[in-house]
C-alpha positions as a printed NumPy array, in Angstrom:
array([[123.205,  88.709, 118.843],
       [123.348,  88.547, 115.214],
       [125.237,  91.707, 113.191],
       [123.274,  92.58 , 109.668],
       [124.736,  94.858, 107.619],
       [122.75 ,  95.899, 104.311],
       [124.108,  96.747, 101.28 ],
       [122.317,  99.468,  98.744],
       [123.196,  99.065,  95.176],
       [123.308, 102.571,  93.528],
       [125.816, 102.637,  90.729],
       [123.621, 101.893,  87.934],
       [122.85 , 105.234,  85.3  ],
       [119.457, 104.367,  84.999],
       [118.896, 105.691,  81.424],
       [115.291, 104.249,  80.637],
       [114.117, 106.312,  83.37 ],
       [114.96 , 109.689,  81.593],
       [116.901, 111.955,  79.934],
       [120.705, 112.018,  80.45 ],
       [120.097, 115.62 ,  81.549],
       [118.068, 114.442,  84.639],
       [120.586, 112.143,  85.677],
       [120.873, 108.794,  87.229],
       [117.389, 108.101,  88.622],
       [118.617, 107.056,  92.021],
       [119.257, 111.057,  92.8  ],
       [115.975, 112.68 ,  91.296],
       [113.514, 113.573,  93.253],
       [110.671, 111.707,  94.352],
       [107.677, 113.672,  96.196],
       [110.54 , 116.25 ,  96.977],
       [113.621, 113.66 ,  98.23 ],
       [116.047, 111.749,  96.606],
       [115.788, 108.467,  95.775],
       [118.425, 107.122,  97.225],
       [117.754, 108.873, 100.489],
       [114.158, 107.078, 100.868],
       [115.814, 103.942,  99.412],
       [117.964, 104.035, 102.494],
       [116.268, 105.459, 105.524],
       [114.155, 102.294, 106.543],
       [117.356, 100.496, 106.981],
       [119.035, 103.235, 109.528],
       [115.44 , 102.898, 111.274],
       [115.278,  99.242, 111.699],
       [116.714,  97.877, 115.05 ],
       [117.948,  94.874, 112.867],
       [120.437,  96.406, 110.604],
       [123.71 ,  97.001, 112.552],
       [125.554,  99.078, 109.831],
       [125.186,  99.91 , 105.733],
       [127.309, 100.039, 103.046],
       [126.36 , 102.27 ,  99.379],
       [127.918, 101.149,  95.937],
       [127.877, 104.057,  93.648],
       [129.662, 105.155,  90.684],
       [132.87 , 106.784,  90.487],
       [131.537, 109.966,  89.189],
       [128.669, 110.612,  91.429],
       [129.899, 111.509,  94.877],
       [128.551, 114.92 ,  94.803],
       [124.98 , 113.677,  94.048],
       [125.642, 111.066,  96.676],
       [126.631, 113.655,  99.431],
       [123.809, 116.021,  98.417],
       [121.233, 113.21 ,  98.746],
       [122.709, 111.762, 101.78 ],
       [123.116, 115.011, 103.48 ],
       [122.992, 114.625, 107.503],
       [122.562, 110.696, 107.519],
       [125.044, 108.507, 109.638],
       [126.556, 106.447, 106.849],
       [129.971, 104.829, 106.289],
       [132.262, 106.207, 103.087],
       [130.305, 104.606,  99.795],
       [132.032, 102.035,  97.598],
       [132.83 , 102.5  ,  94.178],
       [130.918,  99.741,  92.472],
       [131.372,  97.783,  89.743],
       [130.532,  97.203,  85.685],
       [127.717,  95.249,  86.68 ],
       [125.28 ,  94.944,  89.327],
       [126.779,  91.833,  90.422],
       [130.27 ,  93.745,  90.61 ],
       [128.596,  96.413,  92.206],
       [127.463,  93.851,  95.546],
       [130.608,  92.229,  95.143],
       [132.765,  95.191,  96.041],
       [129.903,  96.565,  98.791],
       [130.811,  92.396, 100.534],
       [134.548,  93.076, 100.448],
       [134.309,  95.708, 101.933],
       [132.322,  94.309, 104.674],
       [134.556,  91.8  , 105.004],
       [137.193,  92.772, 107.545],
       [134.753,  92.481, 110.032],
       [132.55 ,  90.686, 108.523],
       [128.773,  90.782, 109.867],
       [126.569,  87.615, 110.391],
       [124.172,  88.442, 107.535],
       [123.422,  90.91 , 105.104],
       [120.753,  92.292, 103.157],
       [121.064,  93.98 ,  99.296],
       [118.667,  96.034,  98.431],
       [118.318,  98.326,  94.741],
       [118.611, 101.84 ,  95.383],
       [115.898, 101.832,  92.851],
       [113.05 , 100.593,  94.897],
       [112.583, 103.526,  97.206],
       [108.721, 103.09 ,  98.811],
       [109.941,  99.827, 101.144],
       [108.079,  98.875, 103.982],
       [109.579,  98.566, 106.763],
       [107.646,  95.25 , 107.446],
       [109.553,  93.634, 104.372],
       [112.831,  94.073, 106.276],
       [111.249,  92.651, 109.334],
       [110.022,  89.144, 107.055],
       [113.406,  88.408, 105.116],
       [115.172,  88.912, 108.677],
       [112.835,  86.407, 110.206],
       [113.308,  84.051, 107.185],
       [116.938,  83.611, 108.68 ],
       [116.634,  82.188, 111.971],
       [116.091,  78.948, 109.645],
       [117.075,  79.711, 106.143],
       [120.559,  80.18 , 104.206],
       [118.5  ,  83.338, 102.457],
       [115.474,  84.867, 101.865],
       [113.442,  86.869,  99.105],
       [110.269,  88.896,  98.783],
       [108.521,  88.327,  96.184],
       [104.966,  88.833,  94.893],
       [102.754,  86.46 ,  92.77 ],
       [101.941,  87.037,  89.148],
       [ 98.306,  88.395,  88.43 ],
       [ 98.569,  88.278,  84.857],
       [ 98.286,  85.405,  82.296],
       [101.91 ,  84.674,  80.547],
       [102.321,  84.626,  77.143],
       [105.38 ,  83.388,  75.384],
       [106.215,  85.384,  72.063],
       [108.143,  83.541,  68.672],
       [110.203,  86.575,  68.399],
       [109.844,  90.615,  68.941],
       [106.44 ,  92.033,  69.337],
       [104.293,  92.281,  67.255],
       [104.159,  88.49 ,  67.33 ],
       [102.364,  85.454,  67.277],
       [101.969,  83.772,  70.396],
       [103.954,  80.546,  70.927],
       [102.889,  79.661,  74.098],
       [100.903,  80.101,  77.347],
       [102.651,  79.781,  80.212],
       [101.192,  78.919,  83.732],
       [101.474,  81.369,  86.162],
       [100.808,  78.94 ,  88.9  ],
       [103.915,  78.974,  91.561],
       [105.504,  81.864,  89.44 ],
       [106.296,  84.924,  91.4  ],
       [108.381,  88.43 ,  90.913],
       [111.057,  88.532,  93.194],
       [111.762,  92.095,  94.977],
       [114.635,  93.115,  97.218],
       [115.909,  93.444, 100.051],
       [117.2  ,  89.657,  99.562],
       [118.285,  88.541, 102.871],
       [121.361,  86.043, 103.05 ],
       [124.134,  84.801, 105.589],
       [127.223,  86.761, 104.987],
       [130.066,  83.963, 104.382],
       [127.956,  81.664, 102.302],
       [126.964,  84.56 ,  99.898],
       [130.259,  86.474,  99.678],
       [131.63 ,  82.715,  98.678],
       [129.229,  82.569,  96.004],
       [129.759,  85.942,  94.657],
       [133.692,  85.116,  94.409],
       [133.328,  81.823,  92.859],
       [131.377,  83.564,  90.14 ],
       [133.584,  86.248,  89.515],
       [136.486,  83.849,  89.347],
       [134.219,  81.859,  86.789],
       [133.293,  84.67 ,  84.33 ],
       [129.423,  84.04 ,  85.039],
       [126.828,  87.119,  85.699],
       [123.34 ,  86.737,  87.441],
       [120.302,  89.482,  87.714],
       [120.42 ,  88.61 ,  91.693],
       [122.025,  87.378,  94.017],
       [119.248,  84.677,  95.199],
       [120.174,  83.32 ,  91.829],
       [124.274,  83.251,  92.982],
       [122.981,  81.587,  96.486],
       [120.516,  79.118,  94.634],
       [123.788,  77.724,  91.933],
       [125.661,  77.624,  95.317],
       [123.297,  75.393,  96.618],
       [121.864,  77.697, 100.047],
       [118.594,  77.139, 100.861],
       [116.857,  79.978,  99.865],
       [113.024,  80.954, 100.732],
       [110.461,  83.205,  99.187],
       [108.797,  85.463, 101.93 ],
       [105.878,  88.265, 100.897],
       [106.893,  91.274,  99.519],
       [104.992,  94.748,  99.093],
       [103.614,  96.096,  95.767],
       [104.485,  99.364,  96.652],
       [108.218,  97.996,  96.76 ],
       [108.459,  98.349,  93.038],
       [111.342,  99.389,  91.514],
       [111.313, 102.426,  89.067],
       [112.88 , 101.734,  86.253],
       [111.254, 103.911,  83.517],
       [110.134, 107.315,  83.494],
       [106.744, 106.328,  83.91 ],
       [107.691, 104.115,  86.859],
       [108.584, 107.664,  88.313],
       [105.126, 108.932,  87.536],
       [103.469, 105.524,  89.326],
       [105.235, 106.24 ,  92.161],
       [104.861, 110.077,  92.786],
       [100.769, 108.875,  92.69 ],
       [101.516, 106.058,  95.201],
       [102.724, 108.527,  97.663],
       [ 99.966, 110.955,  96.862],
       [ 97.414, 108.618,  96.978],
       [ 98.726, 107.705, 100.943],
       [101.291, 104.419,  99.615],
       [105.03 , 105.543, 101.308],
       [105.243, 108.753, 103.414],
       [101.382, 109.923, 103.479],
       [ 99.692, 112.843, 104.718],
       [ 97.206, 112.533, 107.077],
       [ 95.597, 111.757, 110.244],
       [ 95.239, 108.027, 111.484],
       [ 94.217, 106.092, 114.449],
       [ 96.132, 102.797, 115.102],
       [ 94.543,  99.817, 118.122],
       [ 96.718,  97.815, 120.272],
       [ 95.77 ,  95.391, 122.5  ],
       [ 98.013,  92.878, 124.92 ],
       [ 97.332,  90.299, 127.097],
       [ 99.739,  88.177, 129.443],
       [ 98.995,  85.997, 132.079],
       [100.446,  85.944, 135.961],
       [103.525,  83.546, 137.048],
       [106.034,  83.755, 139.537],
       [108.12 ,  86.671, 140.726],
       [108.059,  89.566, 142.981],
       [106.803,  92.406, 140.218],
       [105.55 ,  93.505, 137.174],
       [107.11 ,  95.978, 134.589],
       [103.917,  98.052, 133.034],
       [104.602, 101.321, 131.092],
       [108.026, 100.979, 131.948],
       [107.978, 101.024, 135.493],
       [108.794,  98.473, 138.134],
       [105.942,  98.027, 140.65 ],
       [106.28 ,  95.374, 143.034],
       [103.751,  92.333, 142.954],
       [103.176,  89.114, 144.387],
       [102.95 ,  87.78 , 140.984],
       [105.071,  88.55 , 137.572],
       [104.356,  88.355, 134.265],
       [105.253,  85.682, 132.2  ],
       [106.431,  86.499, 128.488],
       [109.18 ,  86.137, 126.32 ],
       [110.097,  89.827, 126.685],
       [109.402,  91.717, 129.911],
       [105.443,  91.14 , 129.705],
       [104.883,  95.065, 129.724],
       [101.328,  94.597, 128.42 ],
       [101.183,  98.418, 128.334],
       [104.276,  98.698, 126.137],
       [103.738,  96.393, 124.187],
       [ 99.544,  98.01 , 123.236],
       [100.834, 100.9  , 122.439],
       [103.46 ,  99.426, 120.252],
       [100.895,  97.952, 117.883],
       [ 98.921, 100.755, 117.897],
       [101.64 , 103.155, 116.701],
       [102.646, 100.116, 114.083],
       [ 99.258,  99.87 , 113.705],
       [ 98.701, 103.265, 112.539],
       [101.278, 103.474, 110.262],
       [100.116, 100.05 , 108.888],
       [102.978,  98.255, 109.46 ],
       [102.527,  95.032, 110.788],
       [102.413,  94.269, 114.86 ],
       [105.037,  94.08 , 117.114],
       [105.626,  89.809, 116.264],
       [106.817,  90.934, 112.834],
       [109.422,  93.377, 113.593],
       [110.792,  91.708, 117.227],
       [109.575,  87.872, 116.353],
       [108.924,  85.695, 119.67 ],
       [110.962,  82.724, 118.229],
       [113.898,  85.178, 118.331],
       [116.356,  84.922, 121.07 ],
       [117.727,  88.57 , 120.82 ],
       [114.741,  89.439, 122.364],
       [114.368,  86.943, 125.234],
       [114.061,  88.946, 128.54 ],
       [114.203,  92.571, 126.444],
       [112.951,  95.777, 127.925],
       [109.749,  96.877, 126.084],
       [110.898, 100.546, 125.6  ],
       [113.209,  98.941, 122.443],
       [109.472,  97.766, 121.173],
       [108.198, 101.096, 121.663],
       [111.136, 103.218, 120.604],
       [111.144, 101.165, 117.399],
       [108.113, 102.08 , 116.345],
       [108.531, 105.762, 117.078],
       [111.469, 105.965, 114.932],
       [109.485, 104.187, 111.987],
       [107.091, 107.316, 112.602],
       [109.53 , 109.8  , 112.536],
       [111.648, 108.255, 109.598],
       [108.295, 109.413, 107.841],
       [108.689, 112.809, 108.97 ],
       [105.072, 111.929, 111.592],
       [104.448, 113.069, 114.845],
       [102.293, 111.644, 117.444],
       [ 99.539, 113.623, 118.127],
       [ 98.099, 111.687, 121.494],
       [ 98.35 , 108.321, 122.818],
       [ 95.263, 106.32 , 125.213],
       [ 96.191, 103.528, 127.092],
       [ 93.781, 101.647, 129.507],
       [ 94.734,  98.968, 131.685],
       [ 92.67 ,  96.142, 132.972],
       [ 93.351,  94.136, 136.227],
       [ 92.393,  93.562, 139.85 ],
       [ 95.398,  94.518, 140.743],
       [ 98.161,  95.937, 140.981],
       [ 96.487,  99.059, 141.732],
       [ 97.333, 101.129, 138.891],
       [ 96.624, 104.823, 139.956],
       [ 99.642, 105.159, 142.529],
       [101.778, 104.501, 139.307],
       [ 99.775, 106.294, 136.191],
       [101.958, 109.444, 136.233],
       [104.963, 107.516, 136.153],
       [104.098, 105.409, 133.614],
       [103.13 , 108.971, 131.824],
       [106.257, 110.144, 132.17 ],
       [108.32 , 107.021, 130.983],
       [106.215, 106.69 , 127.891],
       [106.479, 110.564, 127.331],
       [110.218, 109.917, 127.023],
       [110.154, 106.924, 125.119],
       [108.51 , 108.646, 122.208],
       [110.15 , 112.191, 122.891],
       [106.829, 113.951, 123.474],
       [105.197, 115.725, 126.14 ],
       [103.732, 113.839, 128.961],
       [100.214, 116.004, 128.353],
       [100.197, 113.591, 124.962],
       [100.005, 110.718, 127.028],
       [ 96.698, 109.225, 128.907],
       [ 96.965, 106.128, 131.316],
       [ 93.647, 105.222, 133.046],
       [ 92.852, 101.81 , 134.456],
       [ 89.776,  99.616, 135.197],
       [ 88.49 ,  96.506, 136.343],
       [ 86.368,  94.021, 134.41 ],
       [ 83.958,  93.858, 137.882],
       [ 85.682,  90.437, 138.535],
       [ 84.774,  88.948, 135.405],
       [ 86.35 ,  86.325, 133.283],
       [ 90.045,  85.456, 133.348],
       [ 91.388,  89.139, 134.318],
       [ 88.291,  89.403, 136.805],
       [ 89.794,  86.157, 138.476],
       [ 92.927,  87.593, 138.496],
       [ 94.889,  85.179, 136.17 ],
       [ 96.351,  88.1  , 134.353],
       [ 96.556,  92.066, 132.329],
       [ 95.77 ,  93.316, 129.516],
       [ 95.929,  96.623, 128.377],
       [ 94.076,  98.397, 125.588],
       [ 96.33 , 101.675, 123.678],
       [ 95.39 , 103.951, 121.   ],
       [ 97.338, 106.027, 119.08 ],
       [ 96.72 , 109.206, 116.848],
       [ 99.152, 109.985, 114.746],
       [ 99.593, 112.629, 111.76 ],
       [102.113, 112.009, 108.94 ],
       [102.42 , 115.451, 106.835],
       [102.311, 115.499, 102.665],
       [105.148, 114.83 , 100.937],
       [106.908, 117.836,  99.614],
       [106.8  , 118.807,  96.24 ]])
């Protein structure tokens, strides 16, 4: 399995985005938490990131420890005089045991879907690296010198896109790059731009708006109405829809809700098959409109050949709670001929109760048949149906 470490940058000052009074923006508040602190918490909750590494500056470690308060994080780096210096030091330091990729990410970008992580890690199961980016809606206009000024050209916008980060690379190949730079005198804005003079095939993948990066003060003000308007950790009640299907091959059981119950037949799948699972997976993902279950734990991915479907589920439910959510109730309905589901509901209660830490009376299972109808009334396979309610609370002020 591969290792991914990820690497925050958060030694810039930051002095377009206010006062030097208020500090460097990466430790002011946004909707009541640091910036940092969101910037980094949808790394610690995805299963793909394996450790993470902070650059800061010399002189704030007591703003870092403040704002980092209770997470499980390695001693920061001190970074560098440039950003580039900055991810430079963050990859030595990684490289004593060096991981199999990593991801850099701007502490200044702190509203990042989780489902952004889940693309660029995709992208390298066949790329060198990977980048979100987002396509320019406006026309381009080149200017003859500092505005105001006439208008020397339009420029197409066609192809043209903004890249974002977390920029996703393989470890060796971009640590390489970084040092034969340094060695070389020469700076870059990002590293796709090291990996793409290094010659490492490189990918756009689609980024998030809500990713942006606050760079002014009024940046700050954009995204304090993102949040309140329900874009990042929003309050709220919301109803997410799941729904599995797999088909019957050989073996002796099937796993569904997390419990073994023995069958003439199995599954077939490229995890376990738990149809259940797997429902109420995409309805929890659902709700907090992040993706489905193929973007975060890809099919064409062999970690997950053969996995148990609780690491699906669990997933999610840390996604929910790294928004500070709870869920509120959870409906799954099976359909098959058989197995005969009753003998096995409470169970499957139970096991789901403990996958999401809640308490089993949150948790319905109910099954039916589709009166021998179509493919599951012929008995070719299950599919399961799950809805989940979930409330995410306002962000504080």
């Amino acid at each position: 399995m591969a290792r991914t470490a990820a690497v925050i940058v958060a030694a810039g000052r930051g002095e377009r985005a206010g006062s030097p009074a208020d500090g460097p923006k990466q430790y002011r508040l946004l909707g009541g938490v640091p910036v940092l602190r969101r910037a980094i918490e949808p790394f610690l909750a995805s299963p793909g990131i394996s450790e993470l590494v902070v650059a800061i500056h010399p002189a704030d470690e007591e703003a870092y420890r403040r704002a980092t308060a209770g997470l499980a994080l390695r001693p920061p780096v001190p970074g560098g005089a440039s950003r580039q210096a900055s991810v430079r030091n963050a990859l030595e330091a990684l490289a004593a045991d060096p991981p199999d990729h990593v991801l850099v990410h701007d502490a200044a970008r702190p509203l990042l879907p989780p489902s952004v992580i889940a693309r660029v890690l995709a992208a390298l199961a066949e790329h060198d690296g990977a980048v979100p980016a987002l396509a320019l809606p406006d026309t381009l206009k080149q200017a003859g010198g500092s505005l105001p000024s006439r208008i020397a050209a339009t420029v197409s916008r066609e192809a043209l896109y903004r890249a974002q980060t977390p920029q996703a690379f393989r470890f060796a190949p971009l640590l390489a790059a970084h040092r034969r730079a340094a060695a070389e005198g020469r700076d870059a804005t990002d590293d796709a731009a090291l990996a793409e003079e290094a010659g490492l095939d490189v990918v756009l993948v689609e980024g998030a708006a809500e990713a942006m990066k606050i760079t002014t003060a009024e940046d700050f003000l954009l995204a304090e109405a993102l949040l309140g308007r329900g874009i990042g950790p929003a309050s709220g009640t919301r109803t997410g829809l799941g729904v599995d299907v797999h088909r019957f091959g050989p073996g002796t059981a099937v796993v569904l809700g997390g419990v073994r119950i023995p069958h003439d037949e199995g599954l077939l799948g490229h995890s376990d098959a738990d149809v259940v699972l797997h429902a109420l997976t995409d309805a929890i993902l659902g709700a907090l409109a992040e993706g489905d279950i193929g973007v975060h734990f890809p099919p064409s991915d062999e970690r997950w050949r053969g996995a148990p479907s609780r690491l699906f589920l669990a997933h999610a439910a840390s996604l929910l709670a790294a928004r500070s959510g709870r869920l509120l109730h959870a409906d799954v309905t099976v359909l098959c001929e058989r197995p005969r589901i009753a003998p096995h509901a409470a169970a499957m209660r139970e096991t789901i109760a403990s996958i999401l830490a809640v308490d089993a009376g949150r948790v319905s299972v109910k099954a039916t048949t589709t009166e021998r109808l179509g493919f599951l009334g012929r008995g070719e396979g299950i599919a399961a149906q799950a809805v989940a309610t979930v409330y995410l609370p306002a962000p504080s002020s």
